[in-house]
C-alpha positions as CSV (number, residue, x, y, z in Angstrom):
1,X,0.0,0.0,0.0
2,X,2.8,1.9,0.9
3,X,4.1,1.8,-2.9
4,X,1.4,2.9,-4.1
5,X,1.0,0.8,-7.0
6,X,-2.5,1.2,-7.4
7,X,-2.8,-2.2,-9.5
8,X,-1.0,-4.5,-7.4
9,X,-2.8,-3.4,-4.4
10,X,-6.1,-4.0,-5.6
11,X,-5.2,-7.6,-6.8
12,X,-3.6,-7.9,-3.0
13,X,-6.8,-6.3,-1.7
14,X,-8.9,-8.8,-3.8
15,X,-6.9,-12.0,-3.1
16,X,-7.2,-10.3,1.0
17,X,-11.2,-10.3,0.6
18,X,-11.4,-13.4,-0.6
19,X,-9.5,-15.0,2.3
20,X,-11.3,-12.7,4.7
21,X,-14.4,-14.4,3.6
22,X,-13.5,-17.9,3.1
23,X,-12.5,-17.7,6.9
24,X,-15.6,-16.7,7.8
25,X,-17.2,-19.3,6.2
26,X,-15.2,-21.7,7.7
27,X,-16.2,-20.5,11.0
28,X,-12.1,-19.9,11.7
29,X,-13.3,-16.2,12.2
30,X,-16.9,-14.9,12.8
31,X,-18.1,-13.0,9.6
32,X,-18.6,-9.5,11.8
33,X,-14.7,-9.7,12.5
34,X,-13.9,-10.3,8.6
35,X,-16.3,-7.3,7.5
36,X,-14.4,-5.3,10.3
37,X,-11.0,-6.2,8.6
38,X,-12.2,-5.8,4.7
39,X,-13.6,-2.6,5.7
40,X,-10.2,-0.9,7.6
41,X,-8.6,-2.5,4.7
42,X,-10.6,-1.2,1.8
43,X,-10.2,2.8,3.8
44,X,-6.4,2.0,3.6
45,X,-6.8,1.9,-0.2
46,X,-9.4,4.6,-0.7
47,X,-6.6,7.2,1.2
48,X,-3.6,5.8,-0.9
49,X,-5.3,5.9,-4.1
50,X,-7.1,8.8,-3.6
């Protein structure tokens, strides 16, 4: 993020989600937790690439 690379952060952002949520599903983290962390994630990227 610091880079900012605007591409590569969005494919790490994406591959992020997708984890994010896949633990949730699994039940390794409960899915209020993974929105928590997608969201703080996603307003990391909105103030680099902004």
């Amino acid at each position: 993020i610091v880079a900012g690379n605007r591409d590569a952060v969005e494919a790490a952002l994406k591959v992020a989600i997708k984890n994010l949520d896949r633990a949730a599903e699994k039940g390794i983290i409960h899915k209020n937790n993974a929105a928590n962390k997608k969201s703080r994630l996603m307003k990391k990227l909105n103030k680099v690439v902004v």
